[in-house]
C-alpha positions as CSV (number, residue, x, y, z in Angstrom):
1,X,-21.2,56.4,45.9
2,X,-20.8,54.6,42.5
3,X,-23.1,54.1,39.9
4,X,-23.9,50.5,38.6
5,X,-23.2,50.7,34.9
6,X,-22.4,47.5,34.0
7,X,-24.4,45.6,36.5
8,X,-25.7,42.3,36.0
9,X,-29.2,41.1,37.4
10,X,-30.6,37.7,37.4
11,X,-32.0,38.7,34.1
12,X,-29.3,37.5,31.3
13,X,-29.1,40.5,29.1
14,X,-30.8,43.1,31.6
15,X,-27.8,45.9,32.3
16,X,-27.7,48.6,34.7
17,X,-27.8,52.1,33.2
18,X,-25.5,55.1,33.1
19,X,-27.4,58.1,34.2
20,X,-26.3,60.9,31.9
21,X,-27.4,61.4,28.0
22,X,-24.0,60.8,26.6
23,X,-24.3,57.0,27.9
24,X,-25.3,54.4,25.1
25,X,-28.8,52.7,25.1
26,X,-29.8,49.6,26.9
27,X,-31.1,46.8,25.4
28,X,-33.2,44.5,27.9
29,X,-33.2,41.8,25.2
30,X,-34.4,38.7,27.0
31,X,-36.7,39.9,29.5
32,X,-39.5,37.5,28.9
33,X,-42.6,38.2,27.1
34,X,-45.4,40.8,27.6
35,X,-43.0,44.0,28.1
36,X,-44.2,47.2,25.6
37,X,-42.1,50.0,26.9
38,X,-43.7,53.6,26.7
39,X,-43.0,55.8,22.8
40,X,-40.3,57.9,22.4
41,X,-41.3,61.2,24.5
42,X,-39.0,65.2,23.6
43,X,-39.7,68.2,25.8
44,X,-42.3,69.1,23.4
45,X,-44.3,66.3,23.9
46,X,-43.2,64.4,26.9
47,X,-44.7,61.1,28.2
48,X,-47.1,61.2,30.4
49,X,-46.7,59.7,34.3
50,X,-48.8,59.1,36.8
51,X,-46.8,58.8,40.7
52,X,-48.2,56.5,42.7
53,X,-47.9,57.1,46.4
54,X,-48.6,55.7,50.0
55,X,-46.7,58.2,52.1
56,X,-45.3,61.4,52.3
57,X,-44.4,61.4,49.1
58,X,-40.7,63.0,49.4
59,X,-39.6,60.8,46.0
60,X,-42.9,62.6,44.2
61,X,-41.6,65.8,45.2
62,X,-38.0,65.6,43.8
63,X,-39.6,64.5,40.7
64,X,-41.8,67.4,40.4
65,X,-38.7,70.0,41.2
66,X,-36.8,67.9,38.4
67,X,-39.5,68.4,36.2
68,X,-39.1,72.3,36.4
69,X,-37.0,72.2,33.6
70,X,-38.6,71.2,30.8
71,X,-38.2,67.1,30.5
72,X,-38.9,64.6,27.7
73,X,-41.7,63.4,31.0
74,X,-44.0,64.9,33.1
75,X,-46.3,64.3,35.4
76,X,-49.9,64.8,34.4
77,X,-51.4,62.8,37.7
78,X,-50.6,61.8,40.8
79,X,-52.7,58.8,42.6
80,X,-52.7,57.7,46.5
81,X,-54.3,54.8,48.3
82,X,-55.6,56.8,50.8
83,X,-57.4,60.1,50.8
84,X,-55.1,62.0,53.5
85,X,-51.3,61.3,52.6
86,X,-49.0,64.4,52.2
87,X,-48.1,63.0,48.9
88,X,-51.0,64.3,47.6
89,X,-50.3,67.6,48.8
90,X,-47.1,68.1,47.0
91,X,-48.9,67.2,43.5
92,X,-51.6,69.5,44.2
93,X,-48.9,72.4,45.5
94,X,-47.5,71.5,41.7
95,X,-51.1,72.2,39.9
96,X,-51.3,68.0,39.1
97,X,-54.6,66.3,39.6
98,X,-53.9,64.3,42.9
99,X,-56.2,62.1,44.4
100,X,-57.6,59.4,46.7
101,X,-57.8,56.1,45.9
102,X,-59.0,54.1,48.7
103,X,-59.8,50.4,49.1
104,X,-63.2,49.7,48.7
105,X,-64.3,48.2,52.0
106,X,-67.7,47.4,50.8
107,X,-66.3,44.2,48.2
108,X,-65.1,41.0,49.9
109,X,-62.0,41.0,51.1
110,X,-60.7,38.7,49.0
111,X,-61.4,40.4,45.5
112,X,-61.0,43.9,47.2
113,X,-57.4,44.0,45.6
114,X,-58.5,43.6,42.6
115,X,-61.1,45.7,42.8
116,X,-59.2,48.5,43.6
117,X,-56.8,48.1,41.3
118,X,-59.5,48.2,38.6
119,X,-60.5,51.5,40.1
120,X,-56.9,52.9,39.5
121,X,-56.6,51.8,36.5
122,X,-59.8,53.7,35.0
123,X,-58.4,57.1,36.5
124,X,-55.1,55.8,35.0
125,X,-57.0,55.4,31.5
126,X,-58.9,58.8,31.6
127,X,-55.7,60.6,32.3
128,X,-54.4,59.2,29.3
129,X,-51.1,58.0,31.3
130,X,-48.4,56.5,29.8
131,X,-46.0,54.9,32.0
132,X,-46.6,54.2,35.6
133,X,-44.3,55.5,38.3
134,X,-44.0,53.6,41.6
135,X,-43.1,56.0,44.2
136,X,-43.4,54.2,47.8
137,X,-46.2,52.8,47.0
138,X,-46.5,50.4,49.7
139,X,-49.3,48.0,47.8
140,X,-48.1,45.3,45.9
141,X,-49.8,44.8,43.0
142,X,-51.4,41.8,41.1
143,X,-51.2,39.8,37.8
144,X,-53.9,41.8,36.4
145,X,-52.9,45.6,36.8
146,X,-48.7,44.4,35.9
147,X,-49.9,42.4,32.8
148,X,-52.0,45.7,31.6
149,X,-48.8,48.1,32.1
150,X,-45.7,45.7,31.8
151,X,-42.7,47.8,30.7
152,X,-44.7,51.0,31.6
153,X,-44.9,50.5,35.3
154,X,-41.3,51.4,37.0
155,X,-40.6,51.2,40.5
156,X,-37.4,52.5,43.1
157,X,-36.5,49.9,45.9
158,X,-34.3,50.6,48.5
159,X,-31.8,48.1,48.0
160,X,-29.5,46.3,45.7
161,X,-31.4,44.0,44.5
162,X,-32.3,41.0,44.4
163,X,-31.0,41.3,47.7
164,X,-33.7,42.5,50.6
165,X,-36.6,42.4,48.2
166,X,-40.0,43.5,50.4
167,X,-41.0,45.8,52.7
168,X,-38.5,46.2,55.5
169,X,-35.3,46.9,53.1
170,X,-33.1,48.8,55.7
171,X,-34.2,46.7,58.5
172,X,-33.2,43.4,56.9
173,X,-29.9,45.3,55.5
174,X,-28.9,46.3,58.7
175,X,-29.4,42.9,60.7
176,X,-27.7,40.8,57.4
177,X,-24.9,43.3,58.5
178,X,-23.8,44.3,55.2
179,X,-21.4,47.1,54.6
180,X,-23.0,48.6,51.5
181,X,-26.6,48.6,50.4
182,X,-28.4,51.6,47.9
183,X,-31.4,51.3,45.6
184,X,-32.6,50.0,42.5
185,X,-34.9,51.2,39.7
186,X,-36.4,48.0,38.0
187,X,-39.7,47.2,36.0
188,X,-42.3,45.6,37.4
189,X,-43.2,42.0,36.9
190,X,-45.6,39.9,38.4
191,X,-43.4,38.9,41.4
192,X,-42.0,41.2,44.5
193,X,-39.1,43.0,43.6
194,X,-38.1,40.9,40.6
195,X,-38.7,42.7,37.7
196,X,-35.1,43.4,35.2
197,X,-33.0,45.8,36.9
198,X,-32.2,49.1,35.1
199,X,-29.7,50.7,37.3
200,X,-28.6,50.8,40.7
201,X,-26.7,53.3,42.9
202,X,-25.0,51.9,46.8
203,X,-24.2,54.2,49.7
204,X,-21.4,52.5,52.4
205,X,-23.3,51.5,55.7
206,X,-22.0,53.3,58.8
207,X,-21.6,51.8,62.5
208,X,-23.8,54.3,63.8
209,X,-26.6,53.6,61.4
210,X,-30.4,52.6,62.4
211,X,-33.3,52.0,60.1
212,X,-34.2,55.9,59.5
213,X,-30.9,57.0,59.3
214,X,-30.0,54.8,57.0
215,X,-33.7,55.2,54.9
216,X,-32.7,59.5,55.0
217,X,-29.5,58.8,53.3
218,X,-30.2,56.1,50.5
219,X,-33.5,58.6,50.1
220,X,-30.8,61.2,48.6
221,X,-29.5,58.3,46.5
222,X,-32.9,57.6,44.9
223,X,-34.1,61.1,44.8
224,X,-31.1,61.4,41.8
225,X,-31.4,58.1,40.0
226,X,-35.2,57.9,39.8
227,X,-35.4,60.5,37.5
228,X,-32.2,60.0,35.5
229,X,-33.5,56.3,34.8
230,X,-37.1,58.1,33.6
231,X,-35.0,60.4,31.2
232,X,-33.2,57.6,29.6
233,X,-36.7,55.2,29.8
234,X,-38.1,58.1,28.2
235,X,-36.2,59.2,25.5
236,X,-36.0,55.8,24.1
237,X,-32.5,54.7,25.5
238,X,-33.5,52.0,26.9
239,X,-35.0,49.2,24.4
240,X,-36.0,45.5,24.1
């Protein structure tokens, strides 16, 4: 494994970060417009997330175990789009209010995504939440809810990107036939896996490997740099 520390994106001036608290801060000086990143959270007072999930919610429980020990973050609220995913489950096992946010069948279909976006985002508001954590969330989100928590909405992606953007990350790794792939932790913009990059780790690709053996192993991979990347985001070392 080696961590991206001086990695270049596509974004000029967007760096990878070094996961540890002696590393120096990142400046994501020409990101575009419309970025406010959340305050400055300590232990005392950390910033509050809300997870986001769509699945099993493995990445939400790391995060919660992490956040044992006392953090500068923490997670006051965890939101599905479904009422009956085991991610739910592991923020409720953890004493955070976890619910269901389903689609609302009963709107057109083609304002339903905005519609239920609007629904998130008013549990979002009552929970006074802070930054927005994308973990597996399988939905991709529009205009609207990115423009209302640009620089506060954070996602993981199974890949290096830019490369295999989209849903089927492994799957598109494997048949490109690369030998390394690994994940990224990036803000969210308006397009599909193309907001700046703040760090990135890579795991080798092995002969044997299929889409879930390969999905296990980078898991371990982003199960580690998820919530380094929140400590740094959150403690004000990364900056505009």
């Amino acid at each position: 494994m080696r961590q991206y520390s001086s990695h270049k994106s596509q974004y000029s001036g967007c760096w990878g970060t070094r996961p540890n608290s002696q590393a120096p801060a990142t400046r994501l000086g020409t990101m575009g417009e419309g970025y406010v990143l959340p305050r400055t959270g300590t232990t005392n007072d950390p910033v509050r997330l809300a997870v986001l999930v769509s699945g099993g919610g493995s990445g939400l429980a790391s995060l919660l175990r992490y956040q044992l020990t006392p953090r500068c973050h923490r997670t006051t609220l965890v939101i599905a789009d479904k009422t009956d995913v085991g991610g739910l489950q592991h923020g409720r096992d953890a004493g955070v209010t976890s619910i269901g946010v389903p689609l609302p069948m009963e709107v057109e279909k083609d304002e339903r995504r905005v519609a239920h976006e609007r629904l998130v985002n008013a549990e979002l508001e009552a929970a006074d939440v802070e930054l927005v954590v994308l973990c597996g969330y399988m939905r991709i989100l529009t205009p609207w809810f990115v423009k209302r928590w640009k620089g506060r909405l954070i996602n993981i992606h199974p890949s290096l990107l830019p490369n295999f953007p989209g849903a089927h990350a492994h799957r598109d790794a494997l048949a490109a036939g690369v030998s390394v792939t690994g994940c990224t932790v990036h803000l969210v913009d308006e397009g599909v896996d193309s907001g700046p990059i703040l760090a990135q780790r890579e795991i080798e690709v092995l002969a044997g490997d299929n889409e879930e053996a390969l999905q296990e192993r980078v898991k371990v991979l982003e199960h580690t740099l998820y919530p380094e990347v929140l400590d740094r985001l959150c403690s004000g070392q990364i900056s505009l």
